[in-house]
C-alpha atoms as a printed R data frame, in Angstrom:
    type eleno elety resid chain resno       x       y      z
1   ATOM     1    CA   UNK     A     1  -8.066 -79.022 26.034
2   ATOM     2    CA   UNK     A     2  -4.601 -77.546 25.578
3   ATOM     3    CA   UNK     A     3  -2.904 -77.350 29.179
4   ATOM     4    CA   UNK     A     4  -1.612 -73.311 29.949
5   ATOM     5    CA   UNK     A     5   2.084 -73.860 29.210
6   ATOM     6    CA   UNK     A     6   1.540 -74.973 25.902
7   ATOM     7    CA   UNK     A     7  -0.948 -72.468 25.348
8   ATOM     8    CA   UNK     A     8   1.670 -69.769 26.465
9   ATOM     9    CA   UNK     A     9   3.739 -71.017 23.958
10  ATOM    10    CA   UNK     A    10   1.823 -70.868 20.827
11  ATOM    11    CA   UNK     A    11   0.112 -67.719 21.747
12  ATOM    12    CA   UNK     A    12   4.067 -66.281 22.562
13  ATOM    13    CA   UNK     A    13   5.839 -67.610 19.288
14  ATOM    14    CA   UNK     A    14   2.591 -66.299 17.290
15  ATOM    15    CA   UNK     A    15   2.865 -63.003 19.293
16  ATOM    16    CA   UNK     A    16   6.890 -62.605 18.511
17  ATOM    17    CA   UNK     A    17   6.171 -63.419 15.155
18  ATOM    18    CA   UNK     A    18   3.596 -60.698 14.534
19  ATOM    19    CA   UNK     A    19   5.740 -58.217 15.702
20  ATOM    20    CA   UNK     A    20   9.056 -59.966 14.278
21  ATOM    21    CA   UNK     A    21  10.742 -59.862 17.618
22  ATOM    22    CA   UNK     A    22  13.212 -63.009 18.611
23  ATOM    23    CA   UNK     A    23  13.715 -63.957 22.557
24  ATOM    24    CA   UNK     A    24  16.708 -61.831 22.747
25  ATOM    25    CA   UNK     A    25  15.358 -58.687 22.121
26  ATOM    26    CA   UNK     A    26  11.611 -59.202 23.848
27  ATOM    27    CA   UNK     A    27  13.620 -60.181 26.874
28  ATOM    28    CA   UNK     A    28  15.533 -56.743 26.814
29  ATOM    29    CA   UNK     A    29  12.293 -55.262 26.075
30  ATOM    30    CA   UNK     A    30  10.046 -57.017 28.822
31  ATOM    31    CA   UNK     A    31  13.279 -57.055 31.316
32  ATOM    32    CA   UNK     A    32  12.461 -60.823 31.825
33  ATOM    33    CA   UNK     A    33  15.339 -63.252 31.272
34  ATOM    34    CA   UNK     A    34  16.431 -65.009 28.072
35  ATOM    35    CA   UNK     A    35  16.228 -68.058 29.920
36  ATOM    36    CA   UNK     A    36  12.870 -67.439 31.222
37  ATOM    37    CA   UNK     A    37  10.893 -66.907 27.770
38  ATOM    38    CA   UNK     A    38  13.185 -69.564 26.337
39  ATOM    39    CA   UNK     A    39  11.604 -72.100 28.689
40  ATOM    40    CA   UNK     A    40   8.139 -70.326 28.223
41  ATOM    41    CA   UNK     A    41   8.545 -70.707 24.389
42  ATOM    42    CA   UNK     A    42   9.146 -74.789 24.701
43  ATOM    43    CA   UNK     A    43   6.610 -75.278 27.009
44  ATOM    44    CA   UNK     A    44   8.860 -76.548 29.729
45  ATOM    45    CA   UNK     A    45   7.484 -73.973 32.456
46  ATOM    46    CA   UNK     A    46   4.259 -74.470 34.378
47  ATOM    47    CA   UNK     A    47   4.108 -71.610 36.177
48  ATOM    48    CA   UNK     A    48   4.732 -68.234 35.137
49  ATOM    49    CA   UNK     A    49   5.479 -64.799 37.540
50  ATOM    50    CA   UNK     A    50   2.665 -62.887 37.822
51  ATOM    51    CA   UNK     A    51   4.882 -59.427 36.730
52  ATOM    52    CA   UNK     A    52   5.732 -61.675 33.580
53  ATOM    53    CA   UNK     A    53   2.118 -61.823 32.301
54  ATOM    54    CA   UNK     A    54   2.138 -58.631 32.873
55  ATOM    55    CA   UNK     A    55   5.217 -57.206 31.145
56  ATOM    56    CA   UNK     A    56   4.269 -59.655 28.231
57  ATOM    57    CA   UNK     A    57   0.755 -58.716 27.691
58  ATOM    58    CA   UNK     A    58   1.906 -54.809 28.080
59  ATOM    59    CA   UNK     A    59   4.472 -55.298 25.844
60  ATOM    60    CA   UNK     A    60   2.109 -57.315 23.169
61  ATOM    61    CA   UNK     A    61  -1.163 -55.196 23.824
62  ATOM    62    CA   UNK     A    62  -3.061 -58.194 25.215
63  ATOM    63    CA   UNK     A    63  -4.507 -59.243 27.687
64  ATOM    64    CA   UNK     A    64  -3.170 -62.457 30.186
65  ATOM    65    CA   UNK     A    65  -6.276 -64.137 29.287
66  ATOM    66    CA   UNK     A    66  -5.138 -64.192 25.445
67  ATOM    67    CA   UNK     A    67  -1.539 -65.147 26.383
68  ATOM    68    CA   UNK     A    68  -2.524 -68.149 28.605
69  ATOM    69    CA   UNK     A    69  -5.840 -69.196 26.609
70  ATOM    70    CA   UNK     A    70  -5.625 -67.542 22.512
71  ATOM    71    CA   UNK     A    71  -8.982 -65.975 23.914
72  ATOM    72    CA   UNK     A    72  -9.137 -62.270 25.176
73  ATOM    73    CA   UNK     A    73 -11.803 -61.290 28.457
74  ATOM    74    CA   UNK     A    74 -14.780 -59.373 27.685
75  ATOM    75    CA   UNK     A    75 -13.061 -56.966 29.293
76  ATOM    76    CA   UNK     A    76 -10.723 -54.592 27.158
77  ATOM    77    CA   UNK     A    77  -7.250 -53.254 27.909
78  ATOM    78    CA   UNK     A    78  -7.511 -50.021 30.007
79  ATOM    79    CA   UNK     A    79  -4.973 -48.720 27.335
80  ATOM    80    CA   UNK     A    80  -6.517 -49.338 24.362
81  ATOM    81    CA   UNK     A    81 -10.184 -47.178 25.808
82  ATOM    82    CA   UNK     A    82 -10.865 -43.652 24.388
83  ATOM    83    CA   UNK     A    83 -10.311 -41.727 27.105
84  ATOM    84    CA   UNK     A    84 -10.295 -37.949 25.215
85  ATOM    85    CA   UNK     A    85 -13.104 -36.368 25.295
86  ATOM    86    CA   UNK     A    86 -15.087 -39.135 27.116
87  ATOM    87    CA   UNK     A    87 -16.690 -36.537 30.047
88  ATOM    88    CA   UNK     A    88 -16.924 -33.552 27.307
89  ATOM    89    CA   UNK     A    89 -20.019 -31.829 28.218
90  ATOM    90    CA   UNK     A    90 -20.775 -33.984 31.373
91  ATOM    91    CA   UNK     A    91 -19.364 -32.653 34.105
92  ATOM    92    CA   UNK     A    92 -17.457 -28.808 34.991
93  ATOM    93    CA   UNK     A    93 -15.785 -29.247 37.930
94  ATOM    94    CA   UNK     A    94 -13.839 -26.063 40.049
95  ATOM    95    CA   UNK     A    95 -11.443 -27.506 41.772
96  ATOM    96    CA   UNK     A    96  -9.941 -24.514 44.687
97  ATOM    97    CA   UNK     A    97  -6.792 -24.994 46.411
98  ATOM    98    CA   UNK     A    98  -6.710 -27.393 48.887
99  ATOM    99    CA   UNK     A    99  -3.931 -26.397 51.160
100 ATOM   100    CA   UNK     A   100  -4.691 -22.708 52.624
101 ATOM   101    CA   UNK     A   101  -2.357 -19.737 51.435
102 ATOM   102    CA   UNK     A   102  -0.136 -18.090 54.108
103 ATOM   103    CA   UNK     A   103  -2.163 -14.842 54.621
104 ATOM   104    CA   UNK     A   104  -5.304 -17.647 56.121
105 ATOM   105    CA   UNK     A   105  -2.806 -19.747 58.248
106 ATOM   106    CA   UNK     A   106  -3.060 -18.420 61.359
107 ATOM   107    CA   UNK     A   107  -0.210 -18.637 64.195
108 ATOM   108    CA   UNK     A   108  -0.369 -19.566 67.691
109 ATOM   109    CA   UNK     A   109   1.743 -17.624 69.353
């Protein structure tokens, strides 16, 4: 079974190669450091920040599961669902102002 970091790094390299990107301009992209994806591209990191995953597999339009394991969840990006139209004919809603206009406020006085 292939251990995460070197998962992370043939999922990454296949990733930036997709999308023709090289590790200085995915780092500006993602806002994580050169250094940092160099280390995650040889496989040299075991650990990875949590709001690296995430930058990565925004960036990409993947889940973390794919990054760490070449597999994506059963469950699919929240970005990638149709979202227009999806309560079309479901559901009329009135929403009324919340906060009360001046003439109901009453003062104590």
């Amino acid at each position: 079974m292939m251990d995460a970091a070197n998962s992370l790094c043939k999922n990454l390299k296949q990733l930036m190669d997709q999308q023709q990107i090289n590790s200085a301009n995915l780092s500006k992209a993602t806002g994580i450091p050169k250094s940092t994806i160099s280390s995650y591209l040889s496989g040299e990191k075991a650990s990875y920040a949590p709001e690296h995953l995430l930058s990565l597999s925004s960036f990409f339009e993947v889940t973390i599961d794919f990054l760490l394991s070449g597999q994506e969840s059963d469950f699919a990006l929240l970005n990638t669902l149709k979202t227009e139209g999806l309560f079309e004919g479901w559901l009329k809603v009135r929403i009324e102002r919340a906060v009360p206009s001046k003439s109901t406020v009453r003062r104590k006085g």
